[in-house]
N, C-alpha and C positions, 0 to 999 in steps of 0.2 A: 568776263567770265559769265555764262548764260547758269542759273539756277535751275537742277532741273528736283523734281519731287523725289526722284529716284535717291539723290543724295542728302535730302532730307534726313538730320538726324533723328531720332527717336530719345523719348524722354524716360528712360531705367530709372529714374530714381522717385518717378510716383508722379500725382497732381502736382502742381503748381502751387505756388500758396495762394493764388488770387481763386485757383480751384476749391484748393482747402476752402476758402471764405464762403464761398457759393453752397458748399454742399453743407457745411457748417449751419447757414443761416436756414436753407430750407428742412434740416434733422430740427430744429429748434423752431420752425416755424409748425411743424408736425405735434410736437411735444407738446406747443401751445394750444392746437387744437384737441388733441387728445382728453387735454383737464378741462377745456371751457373756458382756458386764459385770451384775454385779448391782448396781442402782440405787441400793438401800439401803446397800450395802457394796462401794463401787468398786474395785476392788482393779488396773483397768489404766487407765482415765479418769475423773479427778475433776471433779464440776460444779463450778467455783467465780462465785457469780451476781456478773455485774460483771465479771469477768475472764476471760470463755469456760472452757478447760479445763485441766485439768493431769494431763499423764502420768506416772503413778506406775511408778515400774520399777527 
């Protein structure tokens, strides 16, 4: 059986979670530029994945 695009399902039920992840990390990569935070080394909001954030202070 030859695969054609036309029979390509479509995805109703939203992003993917690997999509979630992506869009996830670039919303949070934004955030960290907004305040002045460095991404790699949080030093005023920490990501923590699963638990939103945590303010260091």
């Amino acid at each position: 059986m030859e695969y054609d695009k036309s029979q390509r399902r479509t995805n109703k039920a939203g992003p993917s979670e690997t999509e979630r992840s992506v869009m996830a990390k670039i919303l949070i990569a934004e955030d960290d530029e907004k305040i002045g935070d460095n991404a790699r080394n949080p030093k005023i909001i920490e990501t923590v994945w699963g638990a939103e954030y945590r303010l260091n202070g």
